[in-house]
C-alpha positions in Angstrom: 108.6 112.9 138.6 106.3 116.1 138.6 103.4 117.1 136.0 105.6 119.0 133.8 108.1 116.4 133.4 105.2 113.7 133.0 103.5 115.9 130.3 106.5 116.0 128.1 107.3 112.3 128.3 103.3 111.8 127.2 104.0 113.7 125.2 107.2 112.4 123.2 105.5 108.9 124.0 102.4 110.0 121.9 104.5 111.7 118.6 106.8 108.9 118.8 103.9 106.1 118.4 102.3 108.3 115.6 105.4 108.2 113.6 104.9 104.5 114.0 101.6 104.1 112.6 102.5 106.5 109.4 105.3 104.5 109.1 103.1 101.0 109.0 100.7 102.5 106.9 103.3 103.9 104.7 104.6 100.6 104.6 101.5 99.0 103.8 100.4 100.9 101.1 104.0 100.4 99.7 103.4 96.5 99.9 100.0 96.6 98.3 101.6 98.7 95.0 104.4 95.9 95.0 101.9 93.1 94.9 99.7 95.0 91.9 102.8 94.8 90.1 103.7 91.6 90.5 100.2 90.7 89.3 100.5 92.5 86.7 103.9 90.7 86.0 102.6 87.5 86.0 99.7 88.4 84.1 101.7 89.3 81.1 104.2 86.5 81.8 101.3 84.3 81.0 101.4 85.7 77.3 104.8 84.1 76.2 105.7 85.1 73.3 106.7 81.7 72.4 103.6 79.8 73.3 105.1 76.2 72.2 108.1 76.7 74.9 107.8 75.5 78.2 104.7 73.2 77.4 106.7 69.7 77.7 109.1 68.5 80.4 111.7 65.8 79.9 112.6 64.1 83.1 115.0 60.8 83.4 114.8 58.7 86.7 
């Protein structure tokens, strides 16, 4: 393979793994918003509107 052909593969090899990386880190910051959410979801889950429901379980064995 010569230098000029070996410089463009670095090359595409390089770009390609920085994609990657944006990608992850894309990815991750789009996983940290989803869990803030669902905290905040649970958090106001925890203020039923209906505070008697949900207290008492009946179970027959």
């Amino acid at each position: 393979m010569d230098i000029a052909a070996l410089s463009t593969v670095s090359a595409n090899v390089r770009i390609q793994q920085e994609v990657s990386v944006l990608n992850m880190k894309r990815a991750m910051e789009l996983t940290e918003q989803n869990g803030q959410g669902i905290q905040q979801l649970i958090q106001s889950v925890g203020q039923s509107l209906e505070p008697h429901l949900g207290k008492n379980v009946d179970i027959a064995i």
